[in-house]
C-alpha positions in Angstrom: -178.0 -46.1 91.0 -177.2 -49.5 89.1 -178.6 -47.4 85.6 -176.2 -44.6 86.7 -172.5 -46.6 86.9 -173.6 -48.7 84.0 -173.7 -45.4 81.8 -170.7 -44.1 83.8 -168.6 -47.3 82.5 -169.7 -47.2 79.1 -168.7 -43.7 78.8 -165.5 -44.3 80.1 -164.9 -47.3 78.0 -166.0 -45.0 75.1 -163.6 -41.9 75.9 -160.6 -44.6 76.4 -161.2 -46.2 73.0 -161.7 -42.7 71.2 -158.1 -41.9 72.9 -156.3 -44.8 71.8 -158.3 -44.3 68.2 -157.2 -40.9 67.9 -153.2 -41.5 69.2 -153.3 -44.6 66.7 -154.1 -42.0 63.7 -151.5 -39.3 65.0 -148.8 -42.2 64.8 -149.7 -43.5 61.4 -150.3 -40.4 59.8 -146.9 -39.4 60.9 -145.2 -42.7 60.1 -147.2 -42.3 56.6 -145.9 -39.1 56.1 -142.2 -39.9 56.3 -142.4 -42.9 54.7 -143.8 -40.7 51.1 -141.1 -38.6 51.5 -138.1 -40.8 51.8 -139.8 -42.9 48.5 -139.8 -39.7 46.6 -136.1 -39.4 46.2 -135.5 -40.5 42.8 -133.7 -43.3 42.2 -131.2 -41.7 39.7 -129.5 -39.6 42.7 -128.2 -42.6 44.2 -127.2 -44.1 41.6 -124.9 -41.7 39.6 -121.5 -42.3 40.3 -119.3 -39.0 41.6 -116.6 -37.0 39.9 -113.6 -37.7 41.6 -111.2 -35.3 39.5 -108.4 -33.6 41.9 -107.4 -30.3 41.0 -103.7 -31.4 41.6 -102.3 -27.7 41.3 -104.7 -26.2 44.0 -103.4 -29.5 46.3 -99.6 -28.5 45.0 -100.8 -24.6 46.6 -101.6 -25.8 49.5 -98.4 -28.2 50.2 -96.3 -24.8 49.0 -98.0 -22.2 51.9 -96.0 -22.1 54.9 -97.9 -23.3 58.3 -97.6 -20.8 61.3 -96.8 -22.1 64.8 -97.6 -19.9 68.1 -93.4 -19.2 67.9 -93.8 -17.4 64.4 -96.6 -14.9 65.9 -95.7 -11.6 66.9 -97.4 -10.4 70.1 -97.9 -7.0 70.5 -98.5 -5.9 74.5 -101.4 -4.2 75.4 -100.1 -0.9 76.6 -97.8 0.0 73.7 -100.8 -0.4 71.3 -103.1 2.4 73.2 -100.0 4.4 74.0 -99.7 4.4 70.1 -103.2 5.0 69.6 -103.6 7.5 72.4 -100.8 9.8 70.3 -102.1 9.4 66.9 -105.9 10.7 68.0 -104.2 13.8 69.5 -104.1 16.9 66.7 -101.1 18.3 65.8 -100.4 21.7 66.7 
């Protein structure tokens, strides 16, 4: 019996250090693999400096279009609009 949970343990402790093993892998593998890609972005992307040239008539455009409030909209019931559309999709005789 005392053979028996001797090998019982060590199989245990065996299966518990493969886990750990195998989740210390996953996590460094992973950790690996994002560090390699964030390195690969060259060094000349960061530092060019940007283009800060306005197209000042496109902004003068914008200033120039009027704004609509809910006042300025037109709203159209319902019930006129299928009576309209009712009439039109008749034929004429």
């Amino acid at each position: 019996m005392n053979k028996k949970t001797k090998l019982s343990k060590y199989i245990l402790f065996i299966s518990a250090f493969t886990l750990i093993a195998v989740i210390v892998l996953v996590v460094q593998s992973g950790y690996n693999n994002l560090m390699n890609k964030s390195s690969s972005i060259p060094d000349e992307l960061n530092t060019t400096p940007l283009v800060t040239k306005l197209n000042l008539k496109i902004i003068e455009d914008i200033k120039k279009t009027k704004e609509y409030t809910t006042s300025d909209l037109i709203v159209i019931p319902t019930e006129t609009v299928d009576q309209t559309a009712s009439e039109s999709a008749t034929p004429n005789e």
